[in-house]
KEDRENPA-447846 format. One record per residue: x, y, z of N, C-alpha, C in turn. Coordinates in Angstrom, 1 decimal. Layout:
<nodes>
{{X Y Z} {X Y Z} {X Y Z}}
...
</nodes>
This chain:
<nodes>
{{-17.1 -61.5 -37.9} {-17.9 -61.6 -36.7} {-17.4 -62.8 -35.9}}
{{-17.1 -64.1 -36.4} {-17.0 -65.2 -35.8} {-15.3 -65.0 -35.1}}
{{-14.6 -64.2 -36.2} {-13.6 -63.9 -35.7} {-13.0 -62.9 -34.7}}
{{-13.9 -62.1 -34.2} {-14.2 -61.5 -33.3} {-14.5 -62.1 -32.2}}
{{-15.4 -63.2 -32.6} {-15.8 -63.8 -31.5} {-15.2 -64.8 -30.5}}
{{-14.1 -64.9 -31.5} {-13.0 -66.4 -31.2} {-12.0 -65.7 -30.5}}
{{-11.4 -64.5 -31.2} {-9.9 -63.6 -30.8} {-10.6 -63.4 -29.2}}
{{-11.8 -62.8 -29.1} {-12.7 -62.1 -27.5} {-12.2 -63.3 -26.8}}
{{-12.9 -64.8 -27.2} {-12.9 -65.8 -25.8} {-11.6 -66.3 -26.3}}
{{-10.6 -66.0 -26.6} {-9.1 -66.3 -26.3} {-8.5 -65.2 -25.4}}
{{-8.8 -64.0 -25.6} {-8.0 -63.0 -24.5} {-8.8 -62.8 -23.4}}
{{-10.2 -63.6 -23.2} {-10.9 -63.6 -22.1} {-10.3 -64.7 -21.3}}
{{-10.2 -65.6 -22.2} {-9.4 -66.9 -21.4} {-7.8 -66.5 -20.6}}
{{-7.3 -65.4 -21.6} {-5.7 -65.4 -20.9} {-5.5 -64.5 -20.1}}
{{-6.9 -63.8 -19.5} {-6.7 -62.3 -18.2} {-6.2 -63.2 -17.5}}
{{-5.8 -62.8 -16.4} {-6.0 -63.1 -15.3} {-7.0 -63.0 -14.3}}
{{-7.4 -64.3 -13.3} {-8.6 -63.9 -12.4} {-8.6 -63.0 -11.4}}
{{-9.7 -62.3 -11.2} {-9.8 -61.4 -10.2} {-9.1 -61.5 -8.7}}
{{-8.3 -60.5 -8.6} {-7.5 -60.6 -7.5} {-8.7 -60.9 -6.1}}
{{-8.4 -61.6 -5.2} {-8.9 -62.2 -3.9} {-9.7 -61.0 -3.6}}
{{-11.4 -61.1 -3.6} {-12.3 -60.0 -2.8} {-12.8 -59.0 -3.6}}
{{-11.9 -59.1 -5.2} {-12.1 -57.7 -6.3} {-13.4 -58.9 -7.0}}
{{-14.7 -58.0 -7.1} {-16.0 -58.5 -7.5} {-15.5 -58.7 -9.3}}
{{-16.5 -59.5 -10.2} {-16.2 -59.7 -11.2} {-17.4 -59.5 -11.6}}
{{-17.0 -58.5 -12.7} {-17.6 -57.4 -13.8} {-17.6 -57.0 -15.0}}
{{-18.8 -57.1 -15.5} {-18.7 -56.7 -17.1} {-19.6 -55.8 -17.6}}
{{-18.8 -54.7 -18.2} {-19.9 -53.3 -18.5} {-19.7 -53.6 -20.2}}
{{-20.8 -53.0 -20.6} {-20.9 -52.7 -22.2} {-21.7 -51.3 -22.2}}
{{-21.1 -50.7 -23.3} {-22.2 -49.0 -23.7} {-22.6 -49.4 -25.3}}
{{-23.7 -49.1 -25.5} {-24.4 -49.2 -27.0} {-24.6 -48.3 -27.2}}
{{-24.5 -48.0 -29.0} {-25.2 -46.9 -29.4} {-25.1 -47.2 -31.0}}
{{-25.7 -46.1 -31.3} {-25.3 -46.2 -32.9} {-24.1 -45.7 -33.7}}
{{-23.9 -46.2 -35.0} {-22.5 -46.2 -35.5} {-22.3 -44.7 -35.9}}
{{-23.3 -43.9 -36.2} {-23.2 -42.7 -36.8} {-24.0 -41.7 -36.2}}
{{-23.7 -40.5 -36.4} {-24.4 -39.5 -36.0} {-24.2 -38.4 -36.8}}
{{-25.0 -37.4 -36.8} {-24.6 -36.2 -37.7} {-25.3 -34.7 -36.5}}
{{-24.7 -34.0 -36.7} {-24.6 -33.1 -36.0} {-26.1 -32.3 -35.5}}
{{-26.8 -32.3 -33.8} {-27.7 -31.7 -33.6} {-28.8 -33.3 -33.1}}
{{-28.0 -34.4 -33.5} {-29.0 -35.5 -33.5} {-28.7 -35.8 -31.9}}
{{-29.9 -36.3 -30.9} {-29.9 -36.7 -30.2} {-29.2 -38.4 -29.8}}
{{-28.2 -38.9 -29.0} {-27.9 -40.1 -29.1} {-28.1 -40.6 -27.5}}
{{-28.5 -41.6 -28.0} {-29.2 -42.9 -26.1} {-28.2 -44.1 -26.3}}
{{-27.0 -43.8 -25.3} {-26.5 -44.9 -24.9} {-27.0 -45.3 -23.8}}
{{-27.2 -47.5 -24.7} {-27.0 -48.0 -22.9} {-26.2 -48.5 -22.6}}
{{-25.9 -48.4 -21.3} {-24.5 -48.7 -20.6} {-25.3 -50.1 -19.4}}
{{-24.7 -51.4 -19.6} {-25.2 -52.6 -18.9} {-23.9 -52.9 -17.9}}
{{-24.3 -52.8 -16.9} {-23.6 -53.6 -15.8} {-23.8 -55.0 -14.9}}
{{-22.8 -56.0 -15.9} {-23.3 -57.0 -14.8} {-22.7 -57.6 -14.1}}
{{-22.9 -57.9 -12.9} {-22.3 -58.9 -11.7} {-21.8 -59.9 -12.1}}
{{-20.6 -60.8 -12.6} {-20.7 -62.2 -12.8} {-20.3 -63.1 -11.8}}
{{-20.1 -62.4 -10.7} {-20.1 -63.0 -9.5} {-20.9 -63.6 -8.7}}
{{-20.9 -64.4 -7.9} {-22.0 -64.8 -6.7} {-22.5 -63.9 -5.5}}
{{-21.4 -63.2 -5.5} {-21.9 -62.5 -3.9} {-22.4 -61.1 -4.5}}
{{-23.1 -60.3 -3.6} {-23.4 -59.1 -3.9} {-22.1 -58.4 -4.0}}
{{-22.4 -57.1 -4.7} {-21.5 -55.7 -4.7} {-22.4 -54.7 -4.4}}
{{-22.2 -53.8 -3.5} {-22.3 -52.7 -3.4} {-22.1 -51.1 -3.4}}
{{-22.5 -50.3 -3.4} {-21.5 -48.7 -3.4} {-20.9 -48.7 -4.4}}
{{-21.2 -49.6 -5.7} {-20.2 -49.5 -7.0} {-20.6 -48.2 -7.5}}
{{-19.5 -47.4 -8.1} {-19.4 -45.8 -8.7} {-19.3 -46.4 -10.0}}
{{-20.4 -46.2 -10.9} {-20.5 -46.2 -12.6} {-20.3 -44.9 -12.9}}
{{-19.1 -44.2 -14.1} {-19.3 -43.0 -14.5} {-18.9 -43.1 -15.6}}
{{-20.0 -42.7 -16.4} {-19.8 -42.4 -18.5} {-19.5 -40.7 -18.5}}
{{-18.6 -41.1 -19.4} {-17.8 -39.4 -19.8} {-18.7 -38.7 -21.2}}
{{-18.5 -37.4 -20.6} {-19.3 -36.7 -21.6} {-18.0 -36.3 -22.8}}
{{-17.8 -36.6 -23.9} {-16.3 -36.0 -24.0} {-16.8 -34.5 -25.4}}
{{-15.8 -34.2 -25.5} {-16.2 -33.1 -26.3} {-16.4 -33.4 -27.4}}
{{-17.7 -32.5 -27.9} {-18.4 -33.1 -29.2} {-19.9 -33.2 -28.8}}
{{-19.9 -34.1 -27.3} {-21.4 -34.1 -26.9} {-21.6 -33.1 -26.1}}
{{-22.9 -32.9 -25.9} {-23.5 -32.6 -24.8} {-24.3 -33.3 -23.9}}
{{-24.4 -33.8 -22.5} {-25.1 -34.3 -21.6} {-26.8 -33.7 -21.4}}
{{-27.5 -34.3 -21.9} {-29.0 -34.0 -21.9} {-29.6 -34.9 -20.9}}
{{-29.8 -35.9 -20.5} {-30.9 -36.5 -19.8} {-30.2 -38.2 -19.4}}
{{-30.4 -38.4 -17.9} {-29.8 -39.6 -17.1} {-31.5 -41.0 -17.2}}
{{-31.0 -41.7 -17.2} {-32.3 -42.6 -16.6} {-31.4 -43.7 -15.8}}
{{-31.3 -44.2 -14.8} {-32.6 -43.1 -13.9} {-31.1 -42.3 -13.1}}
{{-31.8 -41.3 -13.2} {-31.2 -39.9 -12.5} {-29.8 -39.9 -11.8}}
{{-28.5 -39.4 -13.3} {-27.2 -39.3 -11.7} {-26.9 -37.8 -11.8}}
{{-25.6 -37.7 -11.0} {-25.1 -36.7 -11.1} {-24.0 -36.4 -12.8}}
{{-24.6 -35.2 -12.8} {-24.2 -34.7 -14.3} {-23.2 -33.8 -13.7}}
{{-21.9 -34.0 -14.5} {-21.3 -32.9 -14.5} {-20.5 -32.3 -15.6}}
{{-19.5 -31.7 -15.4} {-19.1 -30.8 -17.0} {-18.6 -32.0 -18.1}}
{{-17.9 -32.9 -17.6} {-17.5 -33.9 -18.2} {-17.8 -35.2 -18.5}}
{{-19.0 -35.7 -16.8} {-19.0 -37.0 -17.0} {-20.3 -37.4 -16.0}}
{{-21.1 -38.1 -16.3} {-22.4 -38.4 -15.5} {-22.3 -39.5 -14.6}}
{{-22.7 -39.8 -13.4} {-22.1 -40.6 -12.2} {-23.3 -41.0 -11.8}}
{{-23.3 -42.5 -11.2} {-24.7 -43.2 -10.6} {-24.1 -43.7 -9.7}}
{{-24.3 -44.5 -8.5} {-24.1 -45.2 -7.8} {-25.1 -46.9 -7.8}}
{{-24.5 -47.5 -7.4} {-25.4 -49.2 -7.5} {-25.2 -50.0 -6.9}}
{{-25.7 -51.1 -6.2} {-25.6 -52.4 -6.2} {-25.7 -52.7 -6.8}}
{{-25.3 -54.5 -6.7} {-25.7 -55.4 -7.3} {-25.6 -56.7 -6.6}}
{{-26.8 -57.4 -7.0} {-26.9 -58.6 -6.6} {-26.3 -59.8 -7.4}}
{{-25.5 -60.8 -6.6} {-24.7 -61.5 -7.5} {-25.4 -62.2 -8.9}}
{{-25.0 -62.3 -10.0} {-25.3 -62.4 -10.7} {-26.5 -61.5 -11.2}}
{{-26.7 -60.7 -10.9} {-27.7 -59.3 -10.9} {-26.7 -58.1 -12.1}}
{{-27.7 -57.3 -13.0} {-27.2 -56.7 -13.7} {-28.1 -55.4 -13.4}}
{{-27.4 -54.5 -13.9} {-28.0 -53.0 -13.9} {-28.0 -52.3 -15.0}}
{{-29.4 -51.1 -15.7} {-29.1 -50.4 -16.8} {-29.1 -49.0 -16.9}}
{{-28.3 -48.7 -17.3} {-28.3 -47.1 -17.8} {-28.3 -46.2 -18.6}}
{{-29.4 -45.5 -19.1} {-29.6 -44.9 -20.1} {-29.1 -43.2 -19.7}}
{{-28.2 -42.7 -20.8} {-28.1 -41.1 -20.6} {-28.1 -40.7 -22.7}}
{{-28.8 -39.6 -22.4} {-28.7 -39.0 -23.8} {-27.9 -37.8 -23.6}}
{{-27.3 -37.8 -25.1} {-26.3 -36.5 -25.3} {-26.9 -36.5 -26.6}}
{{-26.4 -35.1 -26.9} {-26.6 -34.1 -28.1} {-25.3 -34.1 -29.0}}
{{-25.3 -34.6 -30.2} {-24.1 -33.8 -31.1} {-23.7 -32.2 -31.1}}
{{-22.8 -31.8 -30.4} {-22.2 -30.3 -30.7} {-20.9 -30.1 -31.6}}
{{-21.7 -29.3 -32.5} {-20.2 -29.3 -33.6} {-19.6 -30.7 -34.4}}
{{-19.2 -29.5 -35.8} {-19.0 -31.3 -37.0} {-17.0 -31.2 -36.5}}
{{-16.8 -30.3 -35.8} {-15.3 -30.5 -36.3} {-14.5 -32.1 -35.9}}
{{-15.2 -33.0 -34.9} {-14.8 -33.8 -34.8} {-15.4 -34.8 -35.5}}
{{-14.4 -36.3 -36.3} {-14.7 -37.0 -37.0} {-15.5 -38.0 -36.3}}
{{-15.2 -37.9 -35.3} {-16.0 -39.0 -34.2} {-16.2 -38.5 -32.9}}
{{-17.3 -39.0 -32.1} {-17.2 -38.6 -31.0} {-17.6 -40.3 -30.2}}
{{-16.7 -40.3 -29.1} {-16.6 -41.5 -28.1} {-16.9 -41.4 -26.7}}
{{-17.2 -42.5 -26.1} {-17.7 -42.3 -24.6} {-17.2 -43.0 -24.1}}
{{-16.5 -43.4 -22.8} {-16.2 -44.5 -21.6} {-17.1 -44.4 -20.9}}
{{-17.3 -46.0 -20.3} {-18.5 -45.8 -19.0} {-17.2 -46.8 -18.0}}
{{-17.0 -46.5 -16.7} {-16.1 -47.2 -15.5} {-16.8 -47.9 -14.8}}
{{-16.8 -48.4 -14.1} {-17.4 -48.7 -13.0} {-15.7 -49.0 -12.1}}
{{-16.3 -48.8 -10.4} {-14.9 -48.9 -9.5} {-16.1 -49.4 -8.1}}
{{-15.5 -49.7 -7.3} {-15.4 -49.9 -5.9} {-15.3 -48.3 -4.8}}
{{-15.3 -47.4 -5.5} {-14.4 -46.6 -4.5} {-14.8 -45.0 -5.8}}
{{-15.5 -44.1 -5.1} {-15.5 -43.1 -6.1} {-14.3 -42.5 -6.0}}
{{-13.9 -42.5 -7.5} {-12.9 -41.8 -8.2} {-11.7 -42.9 -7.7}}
{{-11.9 -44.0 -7.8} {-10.8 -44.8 -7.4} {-10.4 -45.6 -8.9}}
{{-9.7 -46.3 -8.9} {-9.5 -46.8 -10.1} {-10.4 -48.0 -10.5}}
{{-10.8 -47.5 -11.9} {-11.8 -48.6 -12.5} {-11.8 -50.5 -12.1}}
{{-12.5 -51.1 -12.1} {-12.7 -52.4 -12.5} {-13.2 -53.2 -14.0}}
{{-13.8 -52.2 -14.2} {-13.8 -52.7 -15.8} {-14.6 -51.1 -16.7}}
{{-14.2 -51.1 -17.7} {-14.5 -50.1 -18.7} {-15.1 -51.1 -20.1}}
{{-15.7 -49.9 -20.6} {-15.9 -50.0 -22.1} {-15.9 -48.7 -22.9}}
{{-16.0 -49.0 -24.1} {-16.5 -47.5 -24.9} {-17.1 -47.6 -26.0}}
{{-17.5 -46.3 -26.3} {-18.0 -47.1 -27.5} {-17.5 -45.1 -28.5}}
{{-17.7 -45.4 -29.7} {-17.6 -44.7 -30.8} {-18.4 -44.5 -31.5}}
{{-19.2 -43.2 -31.9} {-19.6 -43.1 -33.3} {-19.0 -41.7 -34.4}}
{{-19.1 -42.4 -35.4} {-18.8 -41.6 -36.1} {-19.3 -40.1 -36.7}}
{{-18.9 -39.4 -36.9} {-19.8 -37.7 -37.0} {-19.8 -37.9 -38.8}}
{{-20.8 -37.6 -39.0} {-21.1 -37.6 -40.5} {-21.7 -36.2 -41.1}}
{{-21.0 -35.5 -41.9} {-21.2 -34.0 -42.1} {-22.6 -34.5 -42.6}}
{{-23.5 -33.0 -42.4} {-25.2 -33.4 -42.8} {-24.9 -32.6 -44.6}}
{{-25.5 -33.3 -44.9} {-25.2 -33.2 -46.8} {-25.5 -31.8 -47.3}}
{{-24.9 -31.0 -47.7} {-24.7 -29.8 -47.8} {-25.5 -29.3 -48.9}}
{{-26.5 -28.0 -48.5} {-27.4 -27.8 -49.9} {-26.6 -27.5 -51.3}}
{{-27.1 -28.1 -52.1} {-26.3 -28.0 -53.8} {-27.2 -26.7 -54.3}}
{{-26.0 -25.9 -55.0} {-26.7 -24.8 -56.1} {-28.0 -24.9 -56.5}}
{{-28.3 -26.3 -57.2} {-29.9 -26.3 -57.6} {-31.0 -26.6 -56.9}}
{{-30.5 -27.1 -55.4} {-31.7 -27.3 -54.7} {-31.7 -25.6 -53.7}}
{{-31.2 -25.2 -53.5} {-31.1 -23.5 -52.9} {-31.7 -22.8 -53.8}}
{{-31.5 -23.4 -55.2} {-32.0 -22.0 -56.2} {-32.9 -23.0 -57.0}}
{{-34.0 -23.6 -56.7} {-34.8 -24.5 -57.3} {-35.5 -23.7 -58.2}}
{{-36.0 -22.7 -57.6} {-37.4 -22.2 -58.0} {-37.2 -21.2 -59.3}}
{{-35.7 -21.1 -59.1} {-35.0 -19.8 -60.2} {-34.8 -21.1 -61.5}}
{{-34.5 -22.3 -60.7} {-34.7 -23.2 -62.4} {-35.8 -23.4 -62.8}}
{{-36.4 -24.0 -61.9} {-38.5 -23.9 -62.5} {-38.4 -22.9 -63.6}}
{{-38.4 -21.4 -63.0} {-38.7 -20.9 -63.4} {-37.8 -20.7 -65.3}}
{{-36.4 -20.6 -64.6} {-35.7 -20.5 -66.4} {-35.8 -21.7 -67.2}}
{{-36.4 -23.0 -66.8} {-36.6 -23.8 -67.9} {-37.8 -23.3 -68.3}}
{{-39.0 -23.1 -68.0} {-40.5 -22.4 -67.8} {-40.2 -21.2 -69.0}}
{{-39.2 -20.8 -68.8} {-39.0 -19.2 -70.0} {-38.5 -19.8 -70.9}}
{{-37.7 -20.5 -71.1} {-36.8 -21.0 -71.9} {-37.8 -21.8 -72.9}}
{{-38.6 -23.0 -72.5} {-39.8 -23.6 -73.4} {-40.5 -22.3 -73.9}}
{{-41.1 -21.6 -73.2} {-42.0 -20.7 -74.2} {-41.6 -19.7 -74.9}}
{{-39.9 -19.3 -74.6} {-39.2 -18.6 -75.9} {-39.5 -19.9 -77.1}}
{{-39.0 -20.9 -76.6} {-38.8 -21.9 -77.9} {-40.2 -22.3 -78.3}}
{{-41.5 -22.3 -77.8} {-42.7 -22.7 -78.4} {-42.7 -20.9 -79.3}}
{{-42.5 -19.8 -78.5} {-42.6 -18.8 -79.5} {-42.1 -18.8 -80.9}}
{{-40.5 -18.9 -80.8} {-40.2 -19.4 -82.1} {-40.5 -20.2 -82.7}}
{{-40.9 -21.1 -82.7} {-41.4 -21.8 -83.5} {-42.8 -21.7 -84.0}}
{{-43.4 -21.4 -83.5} {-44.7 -20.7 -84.1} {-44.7 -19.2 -85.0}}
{{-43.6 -18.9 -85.1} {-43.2 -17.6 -85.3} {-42.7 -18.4 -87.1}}
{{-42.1 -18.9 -86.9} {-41.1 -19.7 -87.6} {-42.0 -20.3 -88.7}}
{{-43.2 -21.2 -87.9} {-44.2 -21.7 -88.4} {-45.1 -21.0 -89.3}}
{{-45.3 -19.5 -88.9} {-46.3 -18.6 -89.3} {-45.7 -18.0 -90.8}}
{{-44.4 -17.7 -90.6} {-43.5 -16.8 -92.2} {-43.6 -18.2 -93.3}}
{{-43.2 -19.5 -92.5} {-43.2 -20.6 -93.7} {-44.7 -21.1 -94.0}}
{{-46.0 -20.5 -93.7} {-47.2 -20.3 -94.4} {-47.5 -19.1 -94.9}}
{{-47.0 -17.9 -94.9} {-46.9 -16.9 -95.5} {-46.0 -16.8 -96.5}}
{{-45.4 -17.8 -97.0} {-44.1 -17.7 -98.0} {-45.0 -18.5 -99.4}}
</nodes>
């Protein structure tokens, strides 16, 4: 963790600064590390200003990629086959949040991942991205004896009272002998 934290503010330090008039921006998407198939997942996606002056008309768009399905924006963008789109200001040093839920569809993928953009310009080239990953975790597959529980109940249930038979059986000739 610490070393994560050290490697970050060394390659933060060696970007380069924002070209003359390009606003300065930092998006993050959250979620959780795992998912299993059919489970609902709520990324948030934070956008912040770290600039002084306002921005406005910024185009934020998180991709739907295959694996999810797009269920529900907060607050409200445009959904489409691939990717959900909001528009925003921001006031300098001002941040913005975005919540969208997707659906797990299908285990065949080991992971499923999201990009969120933000740009100046719809459909222009990004200013800053992130993404995030979680992993697809097969949901634990019924075993023989929990499918067929009731057929064991039952044959251990037969199986004791063959054996209390015999033995009382057993018991009864060796007081008749």
């Amino acid at each position: 963790m610490i070393a994560t934290a050290v490697l970050s503010a060394v390659l933060l330090a060696a970007l380069p600064a924002p070209a003359e008039g390009q606003p300065r921006l930092s998006i993050s998407v959250d979620n959780t590390a795992a998912a299993i198939t059919g489970e609902r997942l709520t990324y948030t996606v934070v956008l912040r200003n770290l600039g002084g002056a306002a921005v406005d008309g910024l185009a934020l768009t998180q991709s739907v990629p295959t694996g999810l399905r797009f269920d529900t924006a907060d607050p409200s963008g445009t959904a489409g086959a691939t990717a959900v789109q909001w528009s925003v200001d921001l006031a300098g040093g001002g941040e913005a949040v975005f919540r969208s839920t997707m659906t797990v569809v299908g285990d065949d993928k080991a992971r499923v991942a999201t990009i969120a953009c933000a740009s100046t310009v719809q459909d222009g080239p990004p200013l800053v991205c992130a993404s995030h990953s979680a992993r697809v975790v097969a949901a634990a597959a019924d075993s023989w004896v929990t499918r067929n529980r009731w057929y064991v109940a039952g044959g251990l249930l037969l199986a004791a009272g063959v054996a209390l038979f015999a033995r009382r059986r057993l018991s009864a000739r060796e007081e008749t002998d």
